[in-house]
C-alpha positions, -999 to +999 in steps of 0.1 A: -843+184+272-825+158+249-795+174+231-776+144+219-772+149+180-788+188+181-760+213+165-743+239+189-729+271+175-710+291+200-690+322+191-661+330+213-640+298+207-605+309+196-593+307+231-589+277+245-596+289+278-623+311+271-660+310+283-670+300+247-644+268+245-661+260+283-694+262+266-685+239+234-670+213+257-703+211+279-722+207+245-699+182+233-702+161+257-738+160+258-735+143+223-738+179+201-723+185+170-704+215+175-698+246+153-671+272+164-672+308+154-646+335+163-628+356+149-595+343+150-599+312+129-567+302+132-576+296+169-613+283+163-598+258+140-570+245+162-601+240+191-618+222+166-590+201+155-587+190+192-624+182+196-622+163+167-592+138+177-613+133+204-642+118+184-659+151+185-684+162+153-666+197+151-660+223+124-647+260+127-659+289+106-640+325+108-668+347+118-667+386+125-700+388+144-700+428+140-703+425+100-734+408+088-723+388+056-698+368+078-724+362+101-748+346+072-719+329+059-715+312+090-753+302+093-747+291+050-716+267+065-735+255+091-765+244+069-748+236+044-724+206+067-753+193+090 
């Protein structure tokens, strides 16, 4: 399946040595443009920042996956960059 250019949104990325930061990097470097969702923005930010001086397509969006209008504020974000 070709990837390269697809956009990625994993939640769990505030950590940067968390299962969802292990996932964005795999995307990433299959060529996706990557979309990181937590709830620590602070956090998903700063791993985005980092992707990003690397040449990375990467944006954060604070997202509480437990309350729906975050969650469709995320998906509004996501559209509304790529």
């Amino acid at each position: 399946m070709k990837i390269d250019g697809k956009v990625a949104v994993v939640t769990g990325t505030g950590n940067p040595h968390g299962i969802g930061m292990a996932i964005v990097r795999s995307f990433a470097e299959l060529g996706c443009k990557v979309v990181l969702a937590d709830l620590d923005g602070d956090g998903a930010e700063e791993r985005a920042a980092e992707l990003r001086s690397g040449g990375v397509d990467a944006m954060a969006v604070r997202t509480d996956m437990a309350d729906h209008a975050s969650v469709v504020a995320l998906a509004d974000a996501t559209y509304e960059r790529h």
